[in-house]
Each structure stands twice: as structure tokens, then as C-alpha cells.
C-alpha positions as CSV (number, residue, x, y, z in Angstrom):
1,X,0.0,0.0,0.0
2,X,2.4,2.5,1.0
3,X,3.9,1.8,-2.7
4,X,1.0,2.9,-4.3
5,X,0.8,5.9,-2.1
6,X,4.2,7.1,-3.2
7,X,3.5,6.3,-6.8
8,X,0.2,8.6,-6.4
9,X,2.6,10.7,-4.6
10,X,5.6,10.8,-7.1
11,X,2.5,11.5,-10.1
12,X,0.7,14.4,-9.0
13,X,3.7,16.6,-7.4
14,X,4.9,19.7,-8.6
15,X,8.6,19.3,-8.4
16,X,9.2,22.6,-9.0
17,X,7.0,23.9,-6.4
18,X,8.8,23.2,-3.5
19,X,7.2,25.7,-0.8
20,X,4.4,23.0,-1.1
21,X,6.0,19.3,-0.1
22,X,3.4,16.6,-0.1
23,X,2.5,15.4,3.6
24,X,1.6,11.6,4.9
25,X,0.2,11.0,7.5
26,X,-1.1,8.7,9.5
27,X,-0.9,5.8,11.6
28,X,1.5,3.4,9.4
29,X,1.2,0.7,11.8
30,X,4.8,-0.1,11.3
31,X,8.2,0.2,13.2
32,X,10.8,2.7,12.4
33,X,12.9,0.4,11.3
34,X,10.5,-2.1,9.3
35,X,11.3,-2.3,5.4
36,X,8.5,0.1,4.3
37,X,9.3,2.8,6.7
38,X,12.8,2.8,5.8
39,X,11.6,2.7,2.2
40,X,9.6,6.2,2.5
41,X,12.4,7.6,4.2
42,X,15.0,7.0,1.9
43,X,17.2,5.1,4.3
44,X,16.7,1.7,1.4
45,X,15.9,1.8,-2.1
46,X,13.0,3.9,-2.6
47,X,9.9,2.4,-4.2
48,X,9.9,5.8,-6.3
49,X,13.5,7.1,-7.3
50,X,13.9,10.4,-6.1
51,X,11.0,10.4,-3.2
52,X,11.7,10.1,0.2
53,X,9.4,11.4,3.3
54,X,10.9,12.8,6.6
55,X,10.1,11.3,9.6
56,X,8.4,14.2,11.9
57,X,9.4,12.4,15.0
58,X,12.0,11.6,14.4
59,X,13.1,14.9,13.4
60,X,11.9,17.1,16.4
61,X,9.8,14.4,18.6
62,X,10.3,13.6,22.1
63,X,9.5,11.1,24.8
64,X,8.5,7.8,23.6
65,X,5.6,8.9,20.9
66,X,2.7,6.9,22.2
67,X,-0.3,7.2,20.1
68,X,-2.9,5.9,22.3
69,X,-3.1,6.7,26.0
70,X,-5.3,4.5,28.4
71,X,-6.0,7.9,30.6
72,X,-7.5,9.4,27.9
73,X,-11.3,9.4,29.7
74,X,-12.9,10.1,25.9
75,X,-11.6,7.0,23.9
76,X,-13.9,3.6,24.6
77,X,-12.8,0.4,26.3
């Protein structure tokens, strides 16, 4: 899936319009160091030459990056 994304990705870009970068996001369900995350991050062969995300958290993140709390009092158990 995440092929397909940088495909439609790598297709509709503007490459010359760079104060625009495409953004994905969401909840990838995979660890920073799986195959397909290193993939979109351009730390193994991309599955589109020339396209590689930046990982937010790991850029600037801190702490360990939970993305579900069990305090959270609005979520359902």
C-alpha cells in the first residue's frame, strides 16, 4: 500500500514547487525500522526514485511517541 501511495505521490507533485511538499500522515502501523518505513524515508531503495518522506518524530519528537493513552477518559474500552 504504502507503494501505491508514493506512486500517487511521485505522479501528482509539482517538483518545481517546492514551498508545497506533499505530507503523509497517519498511523502506518509499522516500526521505524520495518522495510516500508525505511523505504519512504529514503534510508533503502525507494519504491519511487527520487522520493523520500521525513520522519516528523524523528526529526523534532520527544518522549517515547505513544499514540494511544489509556487515561484518555474520551476513547472507549
Amino acid at each position: 500500500q504504502l507503494d501505491e501511495v508514493c506512486r500517487l505521490v511521485a505522479d501528482r507533485r509539482d517538483p518545481s514547487d517546492q514551498a508545497f511538499p506533499p505530507i503523509l500522515c497517519g498511523d502506518l502501523n509499522a516500526v521505524p525500522t520495518s522495510d516500508e518505513i525505511r523505504s519512504i524515508t529514503g534510508e533503502a531503495p525507494p519504491s519511487v526514485p527520487g522520493l523520500a518522506f521525513t520522519d516528523a518524530w524523528a526529526a523534532v519528537g520527544r518522549g517515547p511517541g505513544y499514540t494511544w493513552d489509556d487515561r484518555n477518559p474520551y476513547q472507549s474500552h
